[in-house]
Structure formats: structure tokens, C-alpha cells
C-alpha positions in Angstrom: 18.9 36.4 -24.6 15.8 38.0 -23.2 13.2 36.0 -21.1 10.7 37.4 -24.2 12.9 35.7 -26.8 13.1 32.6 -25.3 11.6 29.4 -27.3 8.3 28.0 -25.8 10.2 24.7 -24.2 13.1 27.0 -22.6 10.3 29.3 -21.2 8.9 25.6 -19.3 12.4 24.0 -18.5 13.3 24.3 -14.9 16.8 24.9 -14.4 18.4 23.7 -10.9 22.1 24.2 -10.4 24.0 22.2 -8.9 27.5 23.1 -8.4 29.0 23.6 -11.8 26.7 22.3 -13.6 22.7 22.4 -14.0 19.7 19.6 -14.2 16.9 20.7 -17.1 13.5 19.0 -16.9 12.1 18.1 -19.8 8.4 17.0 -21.0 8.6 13.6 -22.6 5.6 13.3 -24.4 6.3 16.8 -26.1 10.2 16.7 -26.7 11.3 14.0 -29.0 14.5 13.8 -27.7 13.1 11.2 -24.7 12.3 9.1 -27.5 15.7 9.1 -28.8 17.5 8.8 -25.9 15.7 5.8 -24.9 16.1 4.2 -28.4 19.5 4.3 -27.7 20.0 3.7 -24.1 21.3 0.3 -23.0 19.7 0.2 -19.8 16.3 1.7 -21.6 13.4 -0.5 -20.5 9.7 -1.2 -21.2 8.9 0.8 -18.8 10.9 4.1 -20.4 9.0 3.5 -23.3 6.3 6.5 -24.0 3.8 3.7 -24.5 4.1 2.6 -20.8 4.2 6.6 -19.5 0.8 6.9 -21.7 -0.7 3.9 -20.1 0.1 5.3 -16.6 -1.3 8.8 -17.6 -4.4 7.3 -19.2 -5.5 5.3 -16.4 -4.2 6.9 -13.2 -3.6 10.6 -14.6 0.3 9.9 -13.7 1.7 13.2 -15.5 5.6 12.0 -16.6 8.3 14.3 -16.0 12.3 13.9 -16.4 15.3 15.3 -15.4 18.4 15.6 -17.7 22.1 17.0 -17.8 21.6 18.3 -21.6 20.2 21.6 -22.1 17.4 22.8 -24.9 18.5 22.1 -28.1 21.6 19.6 -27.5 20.7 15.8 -27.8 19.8 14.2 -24.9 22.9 12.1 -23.1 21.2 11.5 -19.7 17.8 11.1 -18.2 15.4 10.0 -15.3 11.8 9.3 -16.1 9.3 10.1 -13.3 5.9 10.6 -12.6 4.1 13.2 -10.5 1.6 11.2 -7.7 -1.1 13.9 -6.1 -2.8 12.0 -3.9 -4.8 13.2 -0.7 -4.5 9.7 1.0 -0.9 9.1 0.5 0.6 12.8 -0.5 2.3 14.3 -3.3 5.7 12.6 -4.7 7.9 11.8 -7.9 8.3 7.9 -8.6 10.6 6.2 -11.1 8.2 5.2 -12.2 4.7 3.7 -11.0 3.5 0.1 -11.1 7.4 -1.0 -13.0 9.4 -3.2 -11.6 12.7 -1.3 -12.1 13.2 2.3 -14.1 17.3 2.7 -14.6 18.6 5.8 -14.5 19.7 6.4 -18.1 23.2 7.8 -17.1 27.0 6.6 -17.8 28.8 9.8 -17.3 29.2 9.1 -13.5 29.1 13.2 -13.0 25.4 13.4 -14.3 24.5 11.3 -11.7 26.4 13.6 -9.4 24.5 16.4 -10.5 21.4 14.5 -10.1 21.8 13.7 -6.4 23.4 17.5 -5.9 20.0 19.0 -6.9 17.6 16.5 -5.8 16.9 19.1 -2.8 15.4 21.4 -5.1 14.2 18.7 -7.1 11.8 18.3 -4.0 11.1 22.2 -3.2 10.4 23.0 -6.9 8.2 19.9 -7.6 6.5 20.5 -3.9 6.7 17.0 -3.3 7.3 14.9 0.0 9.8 12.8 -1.7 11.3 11.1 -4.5 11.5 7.2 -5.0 14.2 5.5 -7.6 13.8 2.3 -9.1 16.8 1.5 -10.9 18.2 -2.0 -11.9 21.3 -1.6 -10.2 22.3 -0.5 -6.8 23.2 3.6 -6.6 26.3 5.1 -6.0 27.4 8.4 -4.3 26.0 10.2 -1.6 23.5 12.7 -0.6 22.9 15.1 2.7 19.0 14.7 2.3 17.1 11.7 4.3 17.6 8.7 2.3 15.7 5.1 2.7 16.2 1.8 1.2 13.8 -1.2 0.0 15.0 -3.9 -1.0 12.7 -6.8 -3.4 14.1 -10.2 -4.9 14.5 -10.0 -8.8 14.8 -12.8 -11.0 16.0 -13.2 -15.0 16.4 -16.0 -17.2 19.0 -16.2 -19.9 17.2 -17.4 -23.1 20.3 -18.0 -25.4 20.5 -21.8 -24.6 18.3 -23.8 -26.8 15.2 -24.9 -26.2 16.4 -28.0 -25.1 18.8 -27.2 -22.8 16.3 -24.7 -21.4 13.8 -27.1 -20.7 15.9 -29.6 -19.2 17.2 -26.6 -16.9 13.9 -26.7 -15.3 12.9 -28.2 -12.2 12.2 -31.9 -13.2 8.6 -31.9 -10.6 7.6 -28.7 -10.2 7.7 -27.4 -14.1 9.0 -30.4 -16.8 6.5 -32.8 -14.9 3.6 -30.1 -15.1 4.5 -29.0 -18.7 4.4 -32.5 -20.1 1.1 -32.9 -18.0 -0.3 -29.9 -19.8 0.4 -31.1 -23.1 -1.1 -34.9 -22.3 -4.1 -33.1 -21.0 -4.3 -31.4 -24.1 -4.3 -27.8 -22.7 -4.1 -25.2 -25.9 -3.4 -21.8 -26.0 -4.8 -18.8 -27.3 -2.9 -15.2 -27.7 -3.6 -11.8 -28.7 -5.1 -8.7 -27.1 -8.4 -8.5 -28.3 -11.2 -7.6 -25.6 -12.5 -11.1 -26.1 -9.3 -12.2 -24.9 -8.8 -9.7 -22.2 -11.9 -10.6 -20.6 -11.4 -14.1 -20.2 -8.2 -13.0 -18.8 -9.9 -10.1 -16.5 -12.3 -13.0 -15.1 -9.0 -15.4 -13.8 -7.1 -12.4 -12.5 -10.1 -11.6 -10.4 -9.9 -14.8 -9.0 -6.0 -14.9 -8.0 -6.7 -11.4 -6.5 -9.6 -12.6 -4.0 -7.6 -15.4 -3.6 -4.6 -13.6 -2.0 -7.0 -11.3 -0.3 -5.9 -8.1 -2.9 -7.5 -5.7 -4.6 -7.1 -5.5 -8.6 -5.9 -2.9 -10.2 -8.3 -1.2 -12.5 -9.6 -3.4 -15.7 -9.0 -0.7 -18.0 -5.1 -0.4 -16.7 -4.7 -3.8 -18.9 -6.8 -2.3 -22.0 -4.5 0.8 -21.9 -1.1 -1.2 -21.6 -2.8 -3.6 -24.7 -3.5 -0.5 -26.6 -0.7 2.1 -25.8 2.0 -0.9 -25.9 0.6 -2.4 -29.2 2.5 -5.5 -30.3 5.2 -5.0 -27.8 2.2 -6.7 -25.6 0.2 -9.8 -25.5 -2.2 -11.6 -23.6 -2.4 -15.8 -24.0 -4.9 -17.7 -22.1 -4.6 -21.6 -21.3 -7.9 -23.4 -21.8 -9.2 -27.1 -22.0 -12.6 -27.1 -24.1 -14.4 -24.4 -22.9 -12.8 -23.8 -19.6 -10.0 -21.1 -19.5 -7.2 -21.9 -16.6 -4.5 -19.8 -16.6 -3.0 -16.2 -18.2 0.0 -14.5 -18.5 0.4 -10.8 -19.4 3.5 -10.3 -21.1 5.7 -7.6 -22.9 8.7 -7.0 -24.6 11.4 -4.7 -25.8 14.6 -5.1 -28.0 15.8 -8.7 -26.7 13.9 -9.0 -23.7 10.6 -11.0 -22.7 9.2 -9.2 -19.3 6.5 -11.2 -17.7 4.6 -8.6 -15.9 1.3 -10.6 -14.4 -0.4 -14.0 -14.1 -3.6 -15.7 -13.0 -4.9 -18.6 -12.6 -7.8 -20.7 -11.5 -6.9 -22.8 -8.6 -9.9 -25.5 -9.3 -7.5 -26.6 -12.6 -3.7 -26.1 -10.8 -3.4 -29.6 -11.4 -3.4 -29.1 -15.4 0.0 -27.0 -15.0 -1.8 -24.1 -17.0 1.0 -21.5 -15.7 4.0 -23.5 -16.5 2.5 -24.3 -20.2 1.8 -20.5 -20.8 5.6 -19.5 -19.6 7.0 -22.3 -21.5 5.0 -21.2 -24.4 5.9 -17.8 -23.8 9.4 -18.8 -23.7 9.5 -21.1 -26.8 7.5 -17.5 -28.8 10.8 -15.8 -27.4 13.3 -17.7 -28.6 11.7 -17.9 -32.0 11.6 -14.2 -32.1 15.3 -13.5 -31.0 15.3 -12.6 -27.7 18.0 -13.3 -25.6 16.4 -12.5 -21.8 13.0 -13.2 -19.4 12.4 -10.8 -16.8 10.5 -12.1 -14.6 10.5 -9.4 -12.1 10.5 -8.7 -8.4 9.1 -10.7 -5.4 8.9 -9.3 -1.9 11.8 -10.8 -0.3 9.0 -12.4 2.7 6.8 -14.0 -0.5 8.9 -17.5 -0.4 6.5 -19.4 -2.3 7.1 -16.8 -5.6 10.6 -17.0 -5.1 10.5 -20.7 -5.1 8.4 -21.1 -7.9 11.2 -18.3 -10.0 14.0 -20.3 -8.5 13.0 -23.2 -10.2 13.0 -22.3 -14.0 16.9 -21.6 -13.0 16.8 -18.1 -13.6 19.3 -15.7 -11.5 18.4 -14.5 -8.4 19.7 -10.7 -7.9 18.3 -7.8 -5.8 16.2 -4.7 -6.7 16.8 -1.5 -4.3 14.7 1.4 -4.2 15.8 4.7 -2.7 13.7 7.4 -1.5 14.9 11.1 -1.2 13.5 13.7 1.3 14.3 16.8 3.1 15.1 15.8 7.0 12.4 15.6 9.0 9.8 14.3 6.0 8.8 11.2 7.7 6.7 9.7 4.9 9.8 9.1 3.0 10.9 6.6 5.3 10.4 2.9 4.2 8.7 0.7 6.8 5.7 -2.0 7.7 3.8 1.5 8.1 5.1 2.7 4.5 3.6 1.4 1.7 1.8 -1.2 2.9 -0.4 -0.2 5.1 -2.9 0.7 2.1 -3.2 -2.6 0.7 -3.9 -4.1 4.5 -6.6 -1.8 5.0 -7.5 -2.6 1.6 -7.7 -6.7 2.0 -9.7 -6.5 5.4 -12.7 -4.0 3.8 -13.3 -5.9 0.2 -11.9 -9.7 1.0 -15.1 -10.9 1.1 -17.1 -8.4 -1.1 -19.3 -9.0 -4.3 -17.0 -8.7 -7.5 -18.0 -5.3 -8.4 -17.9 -4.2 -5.3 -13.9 -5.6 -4.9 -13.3 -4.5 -8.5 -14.3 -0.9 -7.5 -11.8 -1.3 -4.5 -9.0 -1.7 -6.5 -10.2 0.9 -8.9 -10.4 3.7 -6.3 -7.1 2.6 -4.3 -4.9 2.3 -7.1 -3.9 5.7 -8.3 -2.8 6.3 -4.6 -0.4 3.2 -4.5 2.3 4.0 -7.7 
């Protein structure tokens, strides 16, 4: 067929080769098949989800991108999700995926992946990018001749099929059944939703915990894009005695899985257990809704005190590793204490201190170079 009779998507499609066989990329938000393919997936997350890509793109102009085996026309059988990151202060790369705790590689034939890690070199020269970072569940297999870097983050889930009971008394007996029964005696309630009301009050405590740990927020309008783009697959639910809210949890889900992506608190009101009634709530809404699993996500392996506090709701302790991909001699690929995050220190010593508009703005201006 002539270049002239070729269909609109084949005339964008890059082809690599690789070996025998070639990698297409693909648009997601214009060909449907992404959508199949991660309606069908078993590993298919959250944060494959077009809602969570349209988030990204809506509030840090992350364009998504993907890579697959299957050629225009043919269903989709395999696919990695990434997005492009042009930034002047931390260069141009490919990410799987921004601000997610884990993106799996939607593979099982073992030679997609093969043909995956066989073109990522081009991968890198088409895409002019300085590398490419994978955040799958699982540890990778195979081999590749281009510069390749590990990091490694703790990851914690919690099976929810038990009952409620059994859950509960699976909890540590101090740290969380103590505090939850505390909560209820102090007569802490709970409000849920996504309403701009809502994400306010919740905007005003995550402020807090962020100036607290000396870090700069992400953007307010990140969590009114997630709220909107995600629909009822999110929810908001802030802890609050008479007028004075205390805690709140961001949470999402998809298929049989609860993922609880943030939380904040106010430290004045620890002592009501706000953030153990919201989980426990937040579990209790799970189990009457069918799901089976709580992600609670990944902890930097040096943060002992999150780890701890994961620990104790007896959920299993595992490890997330990222890989990034460059051609030799690309230094920034490299993982490191002069990495990643060395924009977040720079960050903490300028705006600890600032007014609240001020450190709001931080975040708001460093963010879109961090994904």
C-alpha cells in the first residue's frame, strides 16, 4: 500500500523493529483499543485508566503515549502507558507513568516484552528523550545492552476478604483498634464526597501535613482534576468533631481494589485517631462494595515511621522497582541522592517557612518537573 493510501492512525504510528518483530505506538486518548485492552488486562490499574492519563494531561500537560506489539487494525494484546515530560529544569523523558505508584506493563506473551526491551534504543532516539523510567508491580525480566538503573520503594497491600471482624482484630491492638475505638467515643463523624466544599476543607489539612514535613504541595487543581476526570471511581471523606475538620483521605478504586493514594491531617487533633477512623471507614465502604484488596502504596524504603504505621494494619510488605533506560553515557538516567531528589531539597529549604500562597505556588511551579 502507498504512503498516500495509508489511514490517518497508520500515517502517525511509529514503527520500530526489533528483530523479527515490530513495536507500534499508539495514541490512547484517540484509539479505543487502549480502552479495551485495559478493560481486560489483569494487571490494568487506576492509573491505566484514561481518567488518570486525563488528569495528568490536564494539570501538568503530561501528553500519554504507548507502545504495543499489535499493529493498526488488530486488537490490542500488549501495551505500556507513558507520558512525555519536557521540562527545562529536569530534561525530556518517558515515565510509566507520573505521580502512580506502579504502572504494569500490560504484557503476558513473554516475547512482547522482548520486543519491548529490543527497541527501547530507538524508543529513546525517536522520542528524543534522555531516558525512560518503568514502574511496574513486579520485578522485570530479560536483559538490555542500554544503561539501566534501579530504585527500589517499600509497597504495602491489605487483603480485604476476611470479615470485618477478623480485619479489625488483625490490627495493631495500640496504635489503630485503641485509636479507632477512641475516635468513635469522641464522637468523630465523617463526611464523603467530592464536592469543592469538601475538597477545600481537605485542601486546607493537606497544606498543613505538607509544611509540616517541610514539602511542597502539589497543585490544588491536580485533586479537582483527579475528582472530576475519575468520577465515582474517587472520593474525598473528611474526619471532623463539631466544626473542626481533623483528618482526610483521598482515595480511589478500580474493579476489586481500594487504592489509598493521599492523607492529611491536623497534628493539634492526632490524639482523636482521625486517620485510623477514615481508613477503617474507608475499609468498612470496601468491603460493603465487594472489593477484595487496599493498596496502600509505596514508602521510601528510609521513611520508617510510614512503614511502621502500614505494618501495623497487617498488610503485606513487598517491593516496588523502578528501572530506567538510557543510551550509555546519559548520566541523568542514573538513580542516586543527586537524582530525583535533589528538586524537592531545594524545594523544602526556599518555601519551608513561606506564607501559604507563597508555598502553594512552590508546589505549583515545581510539580510538572517532578513526574
Amino acid at each position: 500500500m502507498s504512503p498516500k493510501r495509508l489511514s490517518e492512525f497508520q500515517r502517525l504510528a511509529l514503527v520500530i523493529g526489533a528483530d523479527d518483530r515490530v513495536l507500534h505506538r499508539i495514541e490512547p486518548f484517540e484509539d479505543r483499543r487502549w480502552a479495551a485492552l485495559v478493560a481486560q488486562h489483569p494487571q490494568a490499574s487506576i492509573f491505566h485508566t484514561a481518567g488518570w492519563l486525563e488528569a495528568l494531561r490536564r494539570t501538568y500537560g503530561y501528553e500519554p503515549i504507548a507502545y504495543s506489539t499489535s499493529p493498526p487494525g488488530a486488537g490490542l494484546r500488549s501495551g505500556i502507558i507513558f507520558c512525555r515530560v519536557a521540562s527545562w529544569l529536569s530534561g525530556r523523558r518517558l515515565v510509566s507513568l507520573p505521580f502512580s505508584d506502579h504502572c504494569a506493563p500490560l504484557m503476558e506473551d513473554p516475547a512482547d516484552w522482548s520486543t519491548f526491551v529490543s527497541g527501547l534504543d530507538q524508543v529513546l532516539r525517536r522520542e528524543k528523550v534522555h531516558y525512560v523510567e518503568l514502574r511496574p508491580r513486579d520485578a522485570l525480566e530479560g536483559t538490555s545492552r542500554l544503561l539501566h538503573s534501579n530504585r527500589s520503594y517499600c509497597f504495602h497491600q491489605l487483603d480485604l476478604r476476611p470479615d470485618l471482624d477478623a480485619l479489625f482484630g488483625s490490627f495493631h491492638k495500640d496504635s489503630l483498634q485503641r485509636k479507632i475505638r477512641r475516635a468513635e467515643r469522641e464522637g468523630l463523624a465523617c463526611e464523603e464526597g467530592r464536592s469543592d466544599l469538601l475538597l477545600n476543607r481537605f485542601w486546607r489539612l493537606f497544606l498543613l501535613t505538607r509544611r509540616r514535613h517541610q514539602a511542597p504541595p502539589p497543585p490544588k487543581q491536580w485533586f479537582r482534576n483527579v475528582l472530576d476526570c475519575l468520577g465515582e471511581a474517587s472520593t474525598l471523606r473528611v474526619a471532623f468533631k463539631g466544626t473542626q475538620d481533623v483528618a482526610a483521605v483521598l482515595t480511589l478504586r478500580y474493579r476489586d481494589t481500594l487504592v489509598y493514594k493521599y492523607g492529611c491531617s491536623d497534628s493539634q487533633f492526632h490524639n482523636l485517631g482521625g486517620m485510623p477512623f477514615l481508613l477503617w471507614r474507608s475499609i468498612q465502604a470496601g468491603k460493603r462494595d465487594g472489593l477484595s484488596v487496599l493498596d496502600l502504596g509505596r514508602t521510601d524504603c528510609d521513611n520508617d515511621g510510614l512503614i511502621t504505621f502500614k505494618d501495623r494494619w497487617g498488610a503485606v510488605r513487598s517491593v516496588l522497582t523502578y528501572s530506567r533506560f538510557t543510551a550509555a553515557g546519559a548520566a541523568k538516567a542514573i538513580y542516586g541522592p543527586a537524582s530525583s531528589d535533589w528538586k524537592m531539597k531545594i524545594a523544602k529549604g526556599v518555601v519551608a517557612h513561606s506564607p501559604d500562597r507563597l508555598f502553594s505556588l512552590a508546589g505549583s511551579l515545581l510539580y510538572k518537573h517532578m513526574g
